[in-house]
C-alpha positions in Angstrom: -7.0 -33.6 -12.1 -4.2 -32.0 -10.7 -2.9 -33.5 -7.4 -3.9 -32.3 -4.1 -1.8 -30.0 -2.3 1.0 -30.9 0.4 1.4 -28.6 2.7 0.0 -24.6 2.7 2.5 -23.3 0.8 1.3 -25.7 -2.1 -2.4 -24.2 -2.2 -3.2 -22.9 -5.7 -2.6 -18.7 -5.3 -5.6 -18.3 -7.2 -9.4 -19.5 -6.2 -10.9 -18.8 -9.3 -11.1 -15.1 -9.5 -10.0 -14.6 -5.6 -6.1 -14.7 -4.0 -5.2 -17.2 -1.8 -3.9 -15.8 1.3 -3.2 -17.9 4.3 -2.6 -16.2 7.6 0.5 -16.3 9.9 0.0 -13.5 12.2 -3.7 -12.1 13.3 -4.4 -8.5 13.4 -3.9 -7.5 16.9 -1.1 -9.9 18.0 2.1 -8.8 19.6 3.5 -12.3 17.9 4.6 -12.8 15.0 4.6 -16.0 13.5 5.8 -17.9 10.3 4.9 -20.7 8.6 8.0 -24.1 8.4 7.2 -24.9 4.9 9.6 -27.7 5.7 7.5 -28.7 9.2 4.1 -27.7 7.7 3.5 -25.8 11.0 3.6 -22.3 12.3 6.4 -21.2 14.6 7.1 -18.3 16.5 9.0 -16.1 14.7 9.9 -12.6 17.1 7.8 -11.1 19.6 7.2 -7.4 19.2 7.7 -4.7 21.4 5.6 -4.1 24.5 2.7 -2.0 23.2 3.5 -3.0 19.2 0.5 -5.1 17.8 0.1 -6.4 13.8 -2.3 -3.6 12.5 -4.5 -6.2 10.4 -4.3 -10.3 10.0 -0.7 -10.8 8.3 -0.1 -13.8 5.9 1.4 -14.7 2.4 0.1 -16.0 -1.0 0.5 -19.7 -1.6 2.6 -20.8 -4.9 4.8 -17.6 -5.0 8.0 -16.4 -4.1 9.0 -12.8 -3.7 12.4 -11.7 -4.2 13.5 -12.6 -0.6 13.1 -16.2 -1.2 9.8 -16.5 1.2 6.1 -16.7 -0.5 4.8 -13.1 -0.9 3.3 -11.2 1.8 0.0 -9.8 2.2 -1.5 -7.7 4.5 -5.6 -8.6 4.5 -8.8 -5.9 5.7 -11.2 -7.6 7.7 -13.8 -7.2 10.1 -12.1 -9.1 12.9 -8.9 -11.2 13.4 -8.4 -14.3 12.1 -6.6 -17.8 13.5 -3.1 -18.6 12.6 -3.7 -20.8 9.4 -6.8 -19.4 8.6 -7.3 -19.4 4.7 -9.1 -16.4 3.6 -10.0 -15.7 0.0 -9.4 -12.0 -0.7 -8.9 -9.6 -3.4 -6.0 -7.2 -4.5 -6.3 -3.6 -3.6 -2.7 -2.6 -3.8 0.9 -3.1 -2.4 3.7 -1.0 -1.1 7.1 -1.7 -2.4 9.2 -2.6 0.2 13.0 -3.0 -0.1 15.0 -4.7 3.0 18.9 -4.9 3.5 19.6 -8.6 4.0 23.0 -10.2 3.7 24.7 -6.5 2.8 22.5 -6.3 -0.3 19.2 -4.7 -1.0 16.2 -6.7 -1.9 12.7 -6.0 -2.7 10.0 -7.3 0.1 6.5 -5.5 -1.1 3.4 -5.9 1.4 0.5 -6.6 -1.0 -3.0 -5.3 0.2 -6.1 -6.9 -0.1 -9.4 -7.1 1.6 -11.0 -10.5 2.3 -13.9 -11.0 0.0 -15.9 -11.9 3.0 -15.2 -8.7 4.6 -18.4 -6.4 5.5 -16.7 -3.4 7.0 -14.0 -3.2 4.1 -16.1 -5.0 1.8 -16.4 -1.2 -0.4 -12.4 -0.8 -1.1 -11.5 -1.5 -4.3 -8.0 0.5 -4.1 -5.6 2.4 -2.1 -7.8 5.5 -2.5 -10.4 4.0 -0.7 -8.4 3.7 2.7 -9.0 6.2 5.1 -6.7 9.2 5.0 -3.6 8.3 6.8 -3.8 4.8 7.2 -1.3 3.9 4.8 1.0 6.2 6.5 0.5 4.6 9.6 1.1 0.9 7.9 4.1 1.9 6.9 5.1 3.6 9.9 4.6 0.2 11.3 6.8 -1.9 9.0 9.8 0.6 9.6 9.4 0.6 13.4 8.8 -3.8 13.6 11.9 -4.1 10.6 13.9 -1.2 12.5 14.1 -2.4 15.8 15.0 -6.3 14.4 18.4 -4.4 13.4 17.8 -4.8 9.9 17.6 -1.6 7.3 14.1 -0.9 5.4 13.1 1.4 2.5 9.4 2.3 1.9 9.1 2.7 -2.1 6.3 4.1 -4.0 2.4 3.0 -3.8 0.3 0.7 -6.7 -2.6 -0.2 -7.4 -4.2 -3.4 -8.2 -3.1 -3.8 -11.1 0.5 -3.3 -10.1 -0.6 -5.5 -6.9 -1.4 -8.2 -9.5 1.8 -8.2 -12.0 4.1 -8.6 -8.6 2.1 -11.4 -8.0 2.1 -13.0 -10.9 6.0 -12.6 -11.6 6.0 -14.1 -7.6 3.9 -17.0 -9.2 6.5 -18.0 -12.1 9.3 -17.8 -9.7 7.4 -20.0 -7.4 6.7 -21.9 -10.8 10.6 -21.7 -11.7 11.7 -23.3 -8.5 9.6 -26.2 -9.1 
């Protein structure tokens, strides 16, 4: 029996066939908030822009680590928002491969998509395809203008599908695995 986990961070990113995906920021908020793997807590990260609001329920996958150090991020397709914390078992749809400039140098920072398996109103998408025309457009619109106006330098890469989705994660799982 393996031992029970510490703090978030240390949930298993798997639930049997579902991702883990723990939520910082809720769809809706003008807040954007981050989880102290250190504290075990949620802090306030920024505060957006007057009229700038999350466009769904923002987290990250437990037991990875994307390029930029931090746990991967997810963007999750549900009926309503969810609580900071919340853990919401979802399933891969897709991800949009995100580069930042951070310390001079050029990193990747995808946004996995997924849809939270409890979901009735997304409940039908099984891939990027399934979104309704333009809404990836105005996702990413939204990453350039929150990352933009930070001072920091973004690049909006190519679309994938789940499957692509799933081989990012699972190289961010053996990082998280080779940090250990």
């Amino acid at each position: 029996m393996s031992p029970a986990p510490r703090t978030l961070a240390d949930l298993p990113a798997f639930d049997h066939d579902r991702i883990t995906v723990v939520i910082e920021t809720p769809k809706g908020s003008p807040n954007k908030y981050g989880y102290d793997h250190g504290l075990a807590a949620f802090r306030l990260n920024a505060v957006l822009p007057e009229g700038t609001v999350f466009p769904f329920d923002f987290g990250f996958v437990p037991s990875t680590l994307g390029e930029d150090g931090d746990p991967m991020d997810v963007l999750v397709f549900l009926d309503a928002p969810t609580p900071v914390g919340c853990i919401i078992a979802t399933r891969l749809i897709g991800v949009i491969a995100v580069r930042q400039k951070e310390d001079g140098r050029w990193i990747s920072n995808d946004r996995l998509l997924a849809v939270a398996a409890q979901s009735h109103t997304s409940g039908h998408i099984e891939t990027l395809d399934d979104l309704r025309p333009h809404l990836l457009d105005e996702i990413e619109a939204f990453f350039r203008h929150y990352v933009g106006l930070q001072g920091r330098e973004i690049e909006i890469g190519e679309r994938g599908g789940p499957g692509r989705a799933r081989e990012l994660l699972e190289a961010g799982m053996a990082r998280a695995c080779g940090r250990r």
